[in-house]
C-alpha positions as CSV (number, residue, x, y, z in Angstrom):
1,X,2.9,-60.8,21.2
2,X,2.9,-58.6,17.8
3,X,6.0,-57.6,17.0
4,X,7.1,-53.7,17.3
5,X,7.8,-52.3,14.2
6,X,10.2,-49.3,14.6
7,X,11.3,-46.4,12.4
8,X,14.9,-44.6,13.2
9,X,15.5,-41.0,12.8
10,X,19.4,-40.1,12.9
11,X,21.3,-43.5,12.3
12,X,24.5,-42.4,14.3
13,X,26.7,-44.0,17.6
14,X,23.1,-44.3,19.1
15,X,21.2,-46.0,16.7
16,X,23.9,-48.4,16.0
17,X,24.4,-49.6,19.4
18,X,20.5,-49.9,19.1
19,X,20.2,-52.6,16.4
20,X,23.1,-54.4,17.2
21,X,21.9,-54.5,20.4
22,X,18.9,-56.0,18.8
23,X,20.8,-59.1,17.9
24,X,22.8,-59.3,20.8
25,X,20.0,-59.7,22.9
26,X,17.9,-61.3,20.3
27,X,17.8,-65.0,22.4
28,X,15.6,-64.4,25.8
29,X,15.9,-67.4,27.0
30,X,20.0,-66.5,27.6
31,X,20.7,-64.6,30.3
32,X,23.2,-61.7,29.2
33,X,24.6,-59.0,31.0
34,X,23.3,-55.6,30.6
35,X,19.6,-55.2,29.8
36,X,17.9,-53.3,32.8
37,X,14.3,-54.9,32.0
38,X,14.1,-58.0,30.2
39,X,10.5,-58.9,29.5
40,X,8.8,-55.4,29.1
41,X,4.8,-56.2,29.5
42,X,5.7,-59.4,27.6
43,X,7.7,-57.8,24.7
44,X,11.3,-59.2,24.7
45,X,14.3,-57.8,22.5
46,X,13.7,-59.9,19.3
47,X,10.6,-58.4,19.3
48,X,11.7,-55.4,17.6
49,X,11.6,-55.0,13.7
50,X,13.0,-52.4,12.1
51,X,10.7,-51.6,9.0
52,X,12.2,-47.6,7.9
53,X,15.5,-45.6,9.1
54,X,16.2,-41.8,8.0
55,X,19.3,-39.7,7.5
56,X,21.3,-37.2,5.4
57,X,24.5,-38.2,5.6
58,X,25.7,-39.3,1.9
59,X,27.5,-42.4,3.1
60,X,24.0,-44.0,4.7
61,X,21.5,-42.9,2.8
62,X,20.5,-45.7,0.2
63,X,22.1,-48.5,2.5
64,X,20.3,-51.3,4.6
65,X,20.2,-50.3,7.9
66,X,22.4,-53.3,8.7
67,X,25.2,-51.6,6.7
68,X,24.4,-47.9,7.7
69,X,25.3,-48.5,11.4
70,X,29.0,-48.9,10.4
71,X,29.4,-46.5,8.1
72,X,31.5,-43.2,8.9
73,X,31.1,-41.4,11.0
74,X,30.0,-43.8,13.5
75,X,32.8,-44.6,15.4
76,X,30.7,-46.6,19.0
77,X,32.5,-49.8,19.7
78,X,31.6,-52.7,17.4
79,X,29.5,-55.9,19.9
80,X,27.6,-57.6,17.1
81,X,29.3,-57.5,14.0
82,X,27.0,-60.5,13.2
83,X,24.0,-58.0,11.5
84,X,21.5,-59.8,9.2
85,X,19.9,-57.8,5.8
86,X,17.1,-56.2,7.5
87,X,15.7,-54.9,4.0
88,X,15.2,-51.8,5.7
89,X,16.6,-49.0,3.4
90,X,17.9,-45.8,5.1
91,X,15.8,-43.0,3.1
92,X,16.7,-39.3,2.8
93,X,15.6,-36.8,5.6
94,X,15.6,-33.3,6.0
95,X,17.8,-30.8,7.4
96,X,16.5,-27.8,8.9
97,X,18.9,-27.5,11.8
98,X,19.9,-31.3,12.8
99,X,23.7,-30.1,11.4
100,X,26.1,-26.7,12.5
101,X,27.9,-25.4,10.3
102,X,31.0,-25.1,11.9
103,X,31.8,-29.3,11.8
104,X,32.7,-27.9,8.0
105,X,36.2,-26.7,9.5
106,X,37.1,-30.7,10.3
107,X,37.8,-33.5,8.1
108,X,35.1,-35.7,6.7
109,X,36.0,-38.7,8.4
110,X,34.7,-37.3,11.8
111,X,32.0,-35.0,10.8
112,X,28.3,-35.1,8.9
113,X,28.6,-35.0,4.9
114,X,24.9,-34.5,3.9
115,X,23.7,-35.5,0.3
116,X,22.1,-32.6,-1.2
117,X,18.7,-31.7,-0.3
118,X,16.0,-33.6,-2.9
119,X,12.9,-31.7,-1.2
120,X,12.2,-28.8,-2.7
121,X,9.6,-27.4,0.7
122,X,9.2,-29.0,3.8
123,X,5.8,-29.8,3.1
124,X,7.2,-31.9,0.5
125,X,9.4,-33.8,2.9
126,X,7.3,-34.2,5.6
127,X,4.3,-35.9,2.9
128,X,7.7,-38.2,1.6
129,X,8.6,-39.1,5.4
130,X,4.9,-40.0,6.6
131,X,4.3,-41.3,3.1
132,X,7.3,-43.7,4.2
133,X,6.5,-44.4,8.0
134,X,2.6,-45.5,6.2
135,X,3.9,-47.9,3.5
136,X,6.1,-49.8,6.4
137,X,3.2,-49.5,8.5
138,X,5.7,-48.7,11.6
139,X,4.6,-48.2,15.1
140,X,6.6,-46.0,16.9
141,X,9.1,-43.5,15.6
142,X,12.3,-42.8,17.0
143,X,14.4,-39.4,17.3
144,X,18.3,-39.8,17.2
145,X,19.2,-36.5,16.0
146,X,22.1,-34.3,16.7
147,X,21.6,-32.5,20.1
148,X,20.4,-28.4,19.1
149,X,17.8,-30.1,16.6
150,X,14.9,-28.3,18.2
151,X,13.1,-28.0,14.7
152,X,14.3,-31.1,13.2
153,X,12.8,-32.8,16.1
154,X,9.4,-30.9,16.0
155,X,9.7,-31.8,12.5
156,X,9.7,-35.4,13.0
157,X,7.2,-35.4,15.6
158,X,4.8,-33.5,13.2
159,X,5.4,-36.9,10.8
160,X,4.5,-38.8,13.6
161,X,1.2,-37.3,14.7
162,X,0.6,-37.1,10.5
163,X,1.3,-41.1,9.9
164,X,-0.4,-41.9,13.8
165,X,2.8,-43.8,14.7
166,X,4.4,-43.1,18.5
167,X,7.1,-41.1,19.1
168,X,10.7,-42.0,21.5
169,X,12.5,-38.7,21.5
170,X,16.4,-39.8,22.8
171,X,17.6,-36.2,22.8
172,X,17.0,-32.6,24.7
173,X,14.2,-31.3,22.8
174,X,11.2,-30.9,25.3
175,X,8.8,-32.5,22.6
176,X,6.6,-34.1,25.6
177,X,6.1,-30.7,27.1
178,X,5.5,-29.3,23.7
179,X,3.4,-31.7,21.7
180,X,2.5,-33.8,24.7
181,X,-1.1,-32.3,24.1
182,X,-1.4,-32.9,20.7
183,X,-0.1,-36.8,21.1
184,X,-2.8,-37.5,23.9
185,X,-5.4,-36.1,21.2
186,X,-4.6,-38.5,18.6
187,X,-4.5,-41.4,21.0
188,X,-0.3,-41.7,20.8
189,X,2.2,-42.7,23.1
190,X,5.1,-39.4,23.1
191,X,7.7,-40.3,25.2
192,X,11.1,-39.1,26.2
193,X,12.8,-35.4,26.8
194,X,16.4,-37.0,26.2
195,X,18.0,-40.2,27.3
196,X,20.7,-41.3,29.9
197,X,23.6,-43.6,29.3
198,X,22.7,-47.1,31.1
199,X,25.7,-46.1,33.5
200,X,26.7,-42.5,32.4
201,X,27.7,-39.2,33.8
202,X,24.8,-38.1,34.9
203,X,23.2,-41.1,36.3
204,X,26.4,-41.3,38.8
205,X,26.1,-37.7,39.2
206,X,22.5,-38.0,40.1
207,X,23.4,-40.8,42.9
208,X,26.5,-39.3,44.3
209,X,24.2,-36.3,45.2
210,X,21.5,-38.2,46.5
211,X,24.0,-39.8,48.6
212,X,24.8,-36.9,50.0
213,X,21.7,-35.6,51.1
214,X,20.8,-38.9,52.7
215,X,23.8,-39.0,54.7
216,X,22.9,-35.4,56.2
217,X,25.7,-33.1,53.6
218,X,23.6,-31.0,51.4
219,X,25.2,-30.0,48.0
220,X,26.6,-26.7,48.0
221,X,28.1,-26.2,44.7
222,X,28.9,-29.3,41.8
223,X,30.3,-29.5,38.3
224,X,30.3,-32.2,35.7
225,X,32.5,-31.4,32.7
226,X,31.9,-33.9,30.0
227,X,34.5,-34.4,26.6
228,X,34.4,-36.8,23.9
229,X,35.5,-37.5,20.6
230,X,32.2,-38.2,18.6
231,X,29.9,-36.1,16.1
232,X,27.5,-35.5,19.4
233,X,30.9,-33.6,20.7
234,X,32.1,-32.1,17.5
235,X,28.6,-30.8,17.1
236,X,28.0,-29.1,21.0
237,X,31.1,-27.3,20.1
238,X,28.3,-24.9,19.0
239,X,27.4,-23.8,22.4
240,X,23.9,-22.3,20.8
241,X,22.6,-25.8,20.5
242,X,23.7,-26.8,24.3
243,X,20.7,-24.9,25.7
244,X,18.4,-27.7,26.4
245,X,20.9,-30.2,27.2
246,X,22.1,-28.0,29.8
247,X,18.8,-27.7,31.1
248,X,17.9,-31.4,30.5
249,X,21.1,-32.7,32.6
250,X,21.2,-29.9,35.1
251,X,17.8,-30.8,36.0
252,X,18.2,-34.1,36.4
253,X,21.2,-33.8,39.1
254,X,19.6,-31.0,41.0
255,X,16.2,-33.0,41.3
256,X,17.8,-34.7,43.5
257,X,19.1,-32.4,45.9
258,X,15.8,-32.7,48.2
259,X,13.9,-29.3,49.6
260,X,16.9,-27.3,49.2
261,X,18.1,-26.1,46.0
262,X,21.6,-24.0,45.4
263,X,21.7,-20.9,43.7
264,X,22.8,-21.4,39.4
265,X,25.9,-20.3,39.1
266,X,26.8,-22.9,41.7
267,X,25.9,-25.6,39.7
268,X,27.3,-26.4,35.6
269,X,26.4,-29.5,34.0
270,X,27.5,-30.2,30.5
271,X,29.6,-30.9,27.4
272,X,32.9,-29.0,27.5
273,X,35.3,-30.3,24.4
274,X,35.5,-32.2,21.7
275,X,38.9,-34.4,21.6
276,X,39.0,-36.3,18.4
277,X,41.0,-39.6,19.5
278,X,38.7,-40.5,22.1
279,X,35.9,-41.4,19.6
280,X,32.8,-42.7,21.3
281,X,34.4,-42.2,24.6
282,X,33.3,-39.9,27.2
283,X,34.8,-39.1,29.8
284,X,33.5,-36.8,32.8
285,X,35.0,-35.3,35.5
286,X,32.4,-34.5,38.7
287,X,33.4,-32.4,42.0
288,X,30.8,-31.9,44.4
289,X,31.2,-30.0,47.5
290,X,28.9,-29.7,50.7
């Protein structure tokens, strides 16, 4: 099989676990722990190449990708510290609304420091981006952005269509809704309205309420309060960009509540605080009652 040459958008927690994931699981003849498909239509792990990787924060931007990963403020846990040169440069991207203001307030070892804008339009960085995404000759482009970046994302799914490279959205922007039209057209895999944890909150809030409508106890109201101590928190403290990850989580709990559905003020799904010591920890608290 060709290998699968892949572009990163947002090199934060996610992203890092990503590539060093990549090396992790990079011999598939070993059998270890934790990858939910192994062999996906013939295309294992060390298949993946990284070839281009985008962000704004001043302490990535310029770096190999290998060296980005670890750079503040990702704070995930460290599994692979064993990360080749990938010669994959992490390249300036544009802010339009990936970043909230408010992170200002806290001290730059936990939030975003973005490098000064070098585009003077966003035409001009969105020819730059595809220009890069081209050259590398990448296949499928994918979105790690802050949660709120609803025009960020659409930004970088424009790039996509542009340079006729695929698109994995990991966050709560409804891009296959929205552009799912537009990808079909130019012959494109668009894939993804946000992501779940392999064994997160919501997943075991989504089989806790199954199990209760198959044992006969229909859900009559729920919470799931979720806190954290990463840059995902520190930035949903703006509860304008929570909107679609609300929706994108509430969704995904209630789909599973059968014919009967309870009334919305019943039912609250979401981030709640940001608590700086527990880093790339979440924690989540569920009650359901029926």
């Amino acid at each position: 099989m060709v290998e699968i040459r892949t572009a990163l958008v947002g090199i934060g927690n996610c992203a890092s676990s990503l590539v060093q994931g990549r090396f992790y699981y990079r011999d598939k003849d070993v059998d270890i722990p934790g990858l939910i498909t192994k062999n996906f239509g013939g295309y294992f792990v060390s298949d993946i190449n990284f070839v281009a990787a985008f962000d704004v924060d001043e302490r990535k931007v310029g770096l190999d990708l290998s060296k980005a990963i670890f750079s503040p403020p990702n704070c995930t846990i460290i599994f692979q510290k064993d990360i080749p040169n990938l010669n994959c440069k992490v390249h300036m991207g544009y802010v339009i609304d990936s970043i909230s203001e408010h992170a200002n307030l806290y001290r730059g070892e936990v939030r975003f420091k973005p490098r000064k804008n070098v585009y003077s339009s966003e035409n001009e960085a969105r020819k730059a981006i595809v220009d890069i995404l081209r050259k590398t000759e990448a296949d499928v482009l994918v979105n790690y952005l802050p949660v709120g970046s609803e025009k960020n994302t659409l930004f970088y799914a424009d790039c996509a269509l542009e340079a006729k490279v695929a698109f994995v959205n990991a966050i709560p922007v409804f891009v296959s809704k929205l552009y799912g039209d537009k990808f079909k057209e130019a012959g494109l895999p668009v894939i993804g309205d946000d992501i779940k944890s392999q064994v997160g909150a919501t997943i075991v809030h989504r089989v806790l309420t199954k199990l209760f409508e198959d044992r006969g106890e229909p859900v009559k109201r729920t919470y799931q309060i979720n806190v954290g101590g990463n840059t995902d928190f520190l930035n949903m403290l703006n509860k304008e960009r929570l909107e679609s990850k609300r929706i994108s989580k509430t969704e995904s709990v209630t789909s599973q509540m059968g014919d009967h559905q309870i009334p919305g003020d019943d039912v609250y799904i979401g981030p709640s605080d940001y608590i700086p010591w527990l880093n790339d920890k979440k924690i989540c608290f569920i009650r359901i009652e029926a």
